[in-house]
PyMOL CGO cylinders between C-alpha atoms (Angstrom):
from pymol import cmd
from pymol.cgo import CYLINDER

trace = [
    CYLINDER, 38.95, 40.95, -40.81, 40.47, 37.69, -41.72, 0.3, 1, 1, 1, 1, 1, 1,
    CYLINDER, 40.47, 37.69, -41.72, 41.64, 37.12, -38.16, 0.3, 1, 1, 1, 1, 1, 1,
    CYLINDER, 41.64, 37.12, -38.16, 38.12, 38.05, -36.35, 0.3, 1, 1, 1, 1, 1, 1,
    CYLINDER, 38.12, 38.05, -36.35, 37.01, 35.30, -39.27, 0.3, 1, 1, 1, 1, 1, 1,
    CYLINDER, 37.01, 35.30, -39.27, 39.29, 32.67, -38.10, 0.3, 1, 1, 1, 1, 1, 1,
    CYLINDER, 39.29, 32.67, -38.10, 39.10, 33.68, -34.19, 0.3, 1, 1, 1, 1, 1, 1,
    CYLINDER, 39.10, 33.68, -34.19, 35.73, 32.76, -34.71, 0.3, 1, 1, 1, 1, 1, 1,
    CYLINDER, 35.73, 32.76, -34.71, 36.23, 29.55, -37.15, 0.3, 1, 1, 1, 1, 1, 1,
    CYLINDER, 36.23, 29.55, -37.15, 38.24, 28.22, -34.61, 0.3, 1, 1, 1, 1, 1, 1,
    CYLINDER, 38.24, 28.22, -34.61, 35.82, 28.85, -31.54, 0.3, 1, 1, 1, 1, 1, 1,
    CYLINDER, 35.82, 28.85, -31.54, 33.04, 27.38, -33.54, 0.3, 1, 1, 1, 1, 1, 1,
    CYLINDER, 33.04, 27.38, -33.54, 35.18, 24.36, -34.22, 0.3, 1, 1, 1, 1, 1, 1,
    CYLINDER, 35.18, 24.36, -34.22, 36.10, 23.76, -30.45, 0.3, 1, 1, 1, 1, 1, 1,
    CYLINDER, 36.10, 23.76, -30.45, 32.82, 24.32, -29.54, 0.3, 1, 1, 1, 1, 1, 1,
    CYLINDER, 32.82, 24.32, -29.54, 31.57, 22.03, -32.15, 0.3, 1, 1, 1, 1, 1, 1,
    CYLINDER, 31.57, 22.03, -32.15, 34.33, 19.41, -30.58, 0.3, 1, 1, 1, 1, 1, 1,
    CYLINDER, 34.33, 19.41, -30.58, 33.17, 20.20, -26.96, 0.3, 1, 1, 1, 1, 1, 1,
    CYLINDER, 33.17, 20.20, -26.96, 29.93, 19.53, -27.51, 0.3, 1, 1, 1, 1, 1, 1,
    CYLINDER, 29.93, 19.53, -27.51, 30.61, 16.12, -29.18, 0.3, 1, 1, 1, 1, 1, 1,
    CYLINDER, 30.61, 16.12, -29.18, 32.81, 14.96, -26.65, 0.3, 1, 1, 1, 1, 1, 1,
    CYLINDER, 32.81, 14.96, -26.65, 30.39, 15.88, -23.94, 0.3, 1, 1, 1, 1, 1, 1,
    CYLINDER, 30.39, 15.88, -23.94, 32.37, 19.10, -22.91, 0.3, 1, 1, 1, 1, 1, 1,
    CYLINDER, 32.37, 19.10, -22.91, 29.90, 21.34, -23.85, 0.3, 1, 1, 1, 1, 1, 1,
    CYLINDER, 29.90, 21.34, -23.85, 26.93, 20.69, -21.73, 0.3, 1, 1, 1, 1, 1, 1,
    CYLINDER, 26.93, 20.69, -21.73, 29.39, 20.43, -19.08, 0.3, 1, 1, 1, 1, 1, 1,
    CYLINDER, 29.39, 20.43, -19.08, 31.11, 23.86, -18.49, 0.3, 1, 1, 1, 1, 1, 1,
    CYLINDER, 31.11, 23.86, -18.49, 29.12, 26.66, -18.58, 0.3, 1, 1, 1, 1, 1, 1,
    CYLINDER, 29.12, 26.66, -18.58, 30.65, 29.26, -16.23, 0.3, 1, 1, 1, 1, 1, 1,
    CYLINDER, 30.65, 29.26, -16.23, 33.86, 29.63, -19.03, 0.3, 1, 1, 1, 1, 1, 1,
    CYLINDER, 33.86, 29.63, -19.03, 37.25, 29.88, -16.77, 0.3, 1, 1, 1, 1, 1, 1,
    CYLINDER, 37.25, 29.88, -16.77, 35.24, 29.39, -13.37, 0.3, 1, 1, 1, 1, 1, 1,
    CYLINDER, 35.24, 29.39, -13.37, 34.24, 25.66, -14.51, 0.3, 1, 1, 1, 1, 1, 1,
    CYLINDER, 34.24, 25.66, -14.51, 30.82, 26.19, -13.34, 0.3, 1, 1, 1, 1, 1, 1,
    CYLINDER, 30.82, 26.19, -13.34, 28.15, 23.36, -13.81, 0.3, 1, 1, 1, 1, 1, 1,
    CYLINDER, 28.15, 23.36, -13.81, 25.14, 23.74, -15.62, 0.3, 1, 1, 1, 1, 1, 1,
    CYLINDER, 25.14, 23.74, -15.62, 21.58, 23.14, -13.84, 0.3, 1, 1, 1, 1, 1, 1,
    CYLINDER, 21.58, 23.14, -13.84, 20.72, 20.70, -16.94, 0.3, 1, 1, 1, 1, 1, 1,
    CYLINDER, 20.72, 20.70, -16.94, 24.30, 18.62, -15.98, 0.3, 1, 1, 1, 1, 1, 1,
    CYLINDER, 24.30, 18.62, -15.98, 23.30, 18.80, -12.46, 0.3, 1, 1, 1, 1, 1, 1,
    CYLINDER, 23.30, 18.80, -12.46, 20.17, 17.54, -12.67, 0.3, 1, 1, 1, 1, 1, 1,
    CYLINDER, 20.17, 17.54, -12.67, 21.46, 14.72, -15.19, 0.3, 1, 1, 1, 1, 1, 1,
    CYLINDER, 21.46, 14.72, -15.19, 24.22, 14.37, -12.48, 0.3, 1, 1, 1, 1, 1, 1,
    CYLINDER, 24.22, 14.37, -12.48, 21.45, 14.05, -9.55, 0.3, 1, 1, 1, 1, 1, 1,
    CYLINDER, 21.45, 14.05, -9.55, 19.01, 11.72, -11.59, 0.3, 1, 1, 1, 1, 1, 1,
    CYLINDER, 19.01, 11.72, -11.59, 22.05, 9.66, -12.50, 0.3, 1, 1, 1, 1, 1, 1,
    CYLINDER, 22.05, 9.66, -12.50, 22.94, 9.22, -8.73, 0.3, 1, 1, 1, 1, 1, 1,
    CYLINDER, 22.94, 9.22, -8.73, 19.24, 8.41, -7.76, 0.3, 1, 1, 1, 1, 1, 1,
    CYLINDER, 19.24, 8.41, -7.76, 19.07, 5.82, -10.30, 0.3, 1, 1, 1, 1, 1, 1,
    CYLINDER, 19.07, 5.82, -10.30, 22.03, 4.24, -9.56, 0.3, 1, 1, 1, 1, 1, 1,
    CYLINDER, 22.03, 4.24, -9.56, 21.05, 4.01, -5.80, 0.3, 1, 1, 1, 1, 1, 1,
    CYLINDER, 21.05, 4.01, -5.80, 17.46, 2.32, -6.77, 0.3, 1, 1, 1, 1, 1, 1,
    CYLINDER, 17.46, 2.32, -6.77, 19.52, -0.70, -9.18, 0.3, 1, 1, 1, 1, 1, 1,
    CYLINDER, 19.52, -0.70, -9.18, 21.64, -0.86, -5.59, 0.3, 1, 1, 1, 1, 1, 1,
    CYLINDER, 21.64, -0.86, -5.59, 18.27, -0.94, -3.45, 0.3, 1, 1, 1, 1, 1, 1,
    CYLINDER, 18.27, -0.94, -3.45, 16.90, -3.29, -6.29, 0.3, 1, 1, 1, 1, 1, 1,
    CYLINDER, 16.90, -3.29, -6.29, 19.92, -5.59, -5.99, 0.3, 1, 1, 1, 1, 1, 1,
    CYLINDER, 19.92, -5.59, -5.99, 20.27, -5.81, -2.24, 0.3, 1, 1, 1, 1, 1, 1,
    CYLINDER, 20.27, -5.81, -2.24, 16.43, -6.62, -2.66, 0.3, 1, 1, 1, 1, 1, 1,
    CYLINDER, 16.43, -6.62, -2.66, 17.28, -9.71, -5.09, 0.3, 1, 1, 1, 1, 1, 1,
    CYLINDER, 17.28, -9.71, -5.09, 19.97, -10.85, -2.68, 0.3, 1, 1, 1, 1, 1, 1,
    CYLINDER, 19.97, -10.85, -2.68, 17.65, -10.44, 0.11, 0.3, 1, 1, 1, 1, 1, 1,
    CYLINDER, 17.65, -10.44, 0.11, 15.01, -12.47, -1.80, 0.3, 1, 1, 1, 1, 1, 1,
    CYLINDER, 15.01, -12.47, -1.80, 17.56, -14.93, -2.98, 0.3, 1, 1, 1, 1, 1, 1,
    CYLINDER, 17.56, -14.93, -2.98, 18.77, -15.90, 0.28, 0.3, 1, 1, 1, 1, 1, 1,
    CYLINDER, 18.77, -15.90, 0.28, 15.19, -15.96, 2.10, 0.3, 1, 1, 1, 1, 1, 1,
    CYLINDER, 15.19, -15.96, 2.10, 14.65, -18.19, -0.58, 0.3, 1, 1, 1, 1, 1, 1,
    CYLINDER, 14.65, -18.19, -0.58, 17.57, -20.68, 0.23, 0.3, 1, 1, 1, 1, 1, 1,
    CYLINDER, 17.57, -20.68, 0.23, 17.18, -20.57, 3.53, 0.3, 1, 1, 1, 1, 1, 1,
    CYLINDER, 17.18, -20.57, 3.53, 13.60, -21.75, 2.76, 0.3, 1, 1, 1, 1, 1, 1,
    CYLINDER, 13.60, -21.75, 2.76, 14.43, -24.94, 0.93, 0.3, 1, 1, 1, 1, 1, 1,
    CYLINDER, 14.43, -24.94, 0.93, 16.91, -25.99, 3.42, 0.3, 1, 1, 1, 1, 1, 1,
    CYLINDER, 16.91, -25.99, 3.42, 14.43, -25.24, 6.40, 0.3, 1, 1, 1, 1, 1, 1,
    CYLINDER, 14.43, -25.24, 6.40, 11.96, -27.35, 4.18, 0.3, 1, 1, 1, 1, 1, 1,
    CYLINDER, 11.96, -27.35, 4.18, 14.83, -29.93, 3.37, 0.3, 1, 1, 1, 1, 1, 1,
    CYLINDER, 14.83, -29.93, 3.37, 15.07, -30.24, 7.44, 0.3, 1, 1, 1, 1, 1, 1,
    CYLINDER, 15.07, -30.24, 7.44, 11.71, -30.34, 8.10, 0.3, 1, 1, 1, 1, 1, 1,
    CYLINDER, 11.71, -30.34, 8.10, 11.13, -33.40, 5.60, 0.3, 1, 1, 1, 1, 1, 1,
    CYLINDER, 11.13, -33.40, 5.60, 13.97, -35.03, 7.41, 0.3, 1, 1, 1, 1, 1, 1,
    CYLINDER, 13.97, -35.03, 7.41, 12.56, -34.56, 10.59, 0.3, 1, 1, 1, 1, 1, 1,
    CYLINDER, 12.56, -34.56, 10.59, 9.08, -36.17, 9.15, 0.3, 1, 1, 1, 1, 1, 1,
    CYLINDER, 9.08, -36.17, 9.15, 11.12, -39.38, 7.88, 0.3, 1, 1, 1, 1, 1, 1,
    CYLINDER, 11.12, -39.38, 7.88, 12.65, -39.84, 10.85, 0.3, 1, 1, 1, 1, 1, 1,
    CYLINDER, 12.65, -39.84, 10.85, 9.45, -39.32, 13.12, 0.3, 1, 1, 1, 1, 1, 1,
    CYLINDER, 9.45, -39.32, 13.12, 7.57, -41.26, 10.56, 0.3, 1, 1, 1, 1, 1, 1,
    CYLINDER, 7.57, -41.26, 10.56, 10.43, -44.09, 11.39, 0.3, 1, 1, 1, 1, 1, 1,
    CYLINDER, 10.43, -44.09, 11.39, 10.03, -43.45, 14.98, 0.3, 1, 1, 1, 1, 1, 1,
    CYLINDER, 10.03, -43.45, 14.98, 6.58, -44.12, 14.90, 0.3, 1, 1, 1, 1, 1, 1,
    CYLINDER, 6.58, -44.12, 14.90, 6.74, -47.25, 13.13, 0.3, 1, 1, 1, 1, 1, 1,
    CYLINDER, 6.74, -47.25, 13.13, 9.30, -48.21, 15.34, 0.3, 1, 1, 1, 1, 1, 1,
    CYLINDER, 9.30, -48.21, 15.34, 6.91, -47.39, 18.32, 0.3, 1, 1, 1, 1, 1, 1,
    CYLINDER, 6.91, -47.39, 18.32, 4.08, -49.40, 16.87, 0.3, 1, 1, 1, 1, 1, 1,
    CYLINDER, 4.08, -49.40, 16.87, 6.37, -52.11, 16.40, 0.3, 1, 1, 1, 1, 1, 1,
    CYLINDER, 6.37, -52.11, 16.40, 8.13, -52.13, 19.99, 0.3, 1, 1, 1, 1, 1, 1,
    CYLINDER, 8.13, -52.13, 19.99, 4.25, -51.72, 21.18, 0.3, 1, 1, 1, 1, 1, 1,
    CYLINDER, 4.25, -51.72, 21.18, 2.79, -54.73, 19.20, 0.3, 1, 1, 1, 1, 1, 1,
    CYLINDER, 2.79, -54.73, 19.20, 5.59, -57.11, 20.99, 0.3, 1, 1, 1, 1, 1, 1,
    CYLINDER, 5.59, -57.11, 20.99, 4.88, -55.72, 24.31, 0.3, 1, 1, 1, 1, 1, 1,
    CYLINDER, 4.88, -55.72, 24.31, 1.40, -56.74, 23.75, 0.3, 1, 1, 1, 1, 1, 1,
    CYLINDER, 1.40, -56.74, 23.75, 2.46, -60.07, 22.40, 0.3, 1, 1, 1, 1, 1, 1,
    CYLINDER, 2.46, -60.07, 22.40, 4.60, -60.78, 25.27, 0.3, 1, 1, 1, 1, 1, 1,
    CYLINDER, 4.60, -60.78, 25.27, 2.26, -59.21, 28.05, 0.3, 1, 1, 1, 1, 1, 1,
    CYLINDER, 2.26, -59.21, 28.05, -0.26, -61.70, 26.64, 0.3, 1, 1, 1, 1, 1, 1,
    CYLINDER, -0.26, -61.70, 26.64, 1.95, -64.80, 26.71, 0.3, 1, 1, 1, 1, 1, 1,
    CYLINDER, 1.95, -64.80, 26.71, 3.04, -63.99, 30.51, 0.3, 1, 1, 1, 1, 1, 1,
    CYLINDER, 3.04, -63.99, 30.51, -0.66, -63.84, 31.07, 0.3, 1, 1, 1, 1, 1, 1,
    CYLINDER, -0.66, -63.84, 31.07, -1.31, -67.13, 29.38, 0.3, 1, 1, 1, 1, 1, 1,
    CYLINDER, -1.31, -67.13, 29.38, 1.75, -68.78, 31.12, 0.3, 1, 1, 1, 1, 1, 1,
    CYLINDER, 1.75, -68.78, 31.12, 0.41, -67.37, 34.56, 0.3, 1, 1, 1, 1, 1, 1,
    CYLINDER, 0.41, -67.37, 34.56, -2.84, -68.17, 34.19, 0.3, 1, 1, 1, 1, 1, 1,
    CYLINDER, -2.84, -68.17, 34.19, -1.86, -72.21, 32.62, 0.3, 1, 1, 1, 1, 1, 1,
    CYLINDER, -1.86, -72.21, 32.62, 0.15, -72.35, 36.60, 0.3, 1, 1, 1, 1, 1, 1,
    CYLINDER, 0.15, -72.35, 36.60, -2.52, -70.81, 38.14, 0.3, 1, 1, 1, 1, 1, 1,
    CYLINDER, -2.52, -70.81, 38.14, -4.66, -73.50, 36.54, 0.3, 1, 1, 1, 1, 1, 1,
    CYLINDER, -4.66, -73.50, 36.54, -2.29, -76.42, 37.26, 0.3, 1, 1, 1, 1, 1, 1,
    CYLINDER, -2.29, -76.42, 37.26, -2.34, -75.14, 40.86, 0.3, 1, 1, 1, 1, 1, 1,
    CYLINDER, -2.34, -75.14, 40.86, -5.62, -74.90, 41.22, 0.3, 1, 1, 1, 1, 1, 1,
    CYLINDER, -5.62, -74.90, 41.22, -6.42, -78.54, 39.43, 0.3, 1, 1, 1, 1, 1, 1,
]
cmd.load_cgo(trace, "trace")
């Protein structure tokens, strides 16, 4: 009697222990190591989650880079304004002497035309 008493003291213990650690919801099948449906499900959810944070991520990073590629784009594209802005002003400048000038090669012609004519 004393020894079925302890037999089972002892398999309530290491049960008790097994089930702290984890153990017991783990093995279910005794010597054959069989899992539980309730670990495999845990087991399955686990994996599913873990794969959506990794989709999630890679979405971020995606996001992130989209993002960076935008500003620099943008950062071009300003530069690209400047330096048409300082073409144009460069263009109305070279345009305003070549009026200048075409007008002062008409005023010289026409003073010789004029002293030719006199």
């Amino acid at each position: 009697m004393k020894t079925i008493l302890i037999s089972a003291l002892a398999a309530m213990t290491l049960g008790a222990c097994a089930s702290q650690t984890g153990l017991g919801n783990t093995v279910s099948g005794g010597a054959y190591g069989e899992l539980s449906p309730d670990w495999e499900k845990a087991s399955k959810a686990e994996a599913k989650a873990q794969n959506l944070i990794d989709k999630g991520e890679a979405r971020i990073e995606k996001g992130e880079k989209k993002i960076k590629d935008a500003r620099k784009m943008t950062r071009d594209g300003e530069d690209l304004v400047d330096k048409g802005q300082a073409d144009i002003k460069k263009g109305e400048k070279d345009l305003a002497d070549a009026k200048a000038k075409r007008e002062a090669v008409e005023a010289d012609y026409k003073s010789r035309t004029d002293a030719i004519d006199g």
